[in-house]
Phi, psi and omega in degrees: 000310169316304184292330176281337169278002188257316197290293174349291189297319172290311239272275173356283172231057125222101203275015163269323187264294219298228349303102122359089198254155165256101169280175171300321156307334169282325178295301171327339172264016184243048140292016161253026185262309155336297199272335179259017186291166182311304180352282201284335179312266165046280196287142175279337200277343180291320189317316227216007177289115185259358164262029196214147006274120203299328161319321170250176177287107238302324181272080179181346178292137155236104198297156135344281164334282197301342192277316199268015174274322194290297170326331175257010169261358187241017153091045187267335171340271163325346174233000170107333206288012167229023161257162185300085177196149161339296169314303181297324179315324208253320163295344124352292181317291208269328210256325195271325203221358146245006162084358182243083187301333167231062177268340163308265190330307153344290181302356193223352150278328181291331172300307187300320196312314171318313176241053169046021161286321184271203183272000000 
């Protein structure tokens, strides 16, 4: 978040030097607008679709359903960490279907660190 605020910030003032490419790995997040929507929370068939994310291997897939069944089995229930909501959605998101499992957590200490909760 920091870096994307520095890139940001040249681009501002100098909006001429600077330019802003997109790989293919930056496009690929920007399913997370779509996806974290009320809509798609929401929907039950997005909840239990075992044919999405299509990129991995059908036995290697975890609906939403199944992800927050694991979570409620490893004892998340007292903290939120098993309802059907936009957070759990995105941790879902990062851990099932971007490879990146503590990329949540990462993402909600550098926001603290941004508004001076952290160290």
């Amino acid at each position: 978040l920091r870096w994307t605020r520095c890139l940001v910030a040249a681009k501002r003032r100098y909006p001429e030097r600077v330019h802003l490419l997109m790989g293919d790995h930056d496009v690929a997040h920007l399913r997370l607008t779509s996806e974290l929507a009320a809509a798609a929370i929401s929907d039950p068939h997005v909840l239990s679709d075992g044919s999405f994310p299509y990129w991995i291997k059908h036995e290697d897939r975890v609906t939403p359903a199944q992800f927050l069944a694991k979570q409620l089995l490893a004892g998340g229930a007292a903290d939120g960490a098993c309802d059907n909501s936009a957070a759990n959605r995105l941790r879902w998101m990062l851990a099932e279907t971007m490879g990146a499992p503590a990329a949540f957590e990462a993402r909600r200490a550098e926001l603290a660190l941004l508004q001076g909760g952290g160290r």
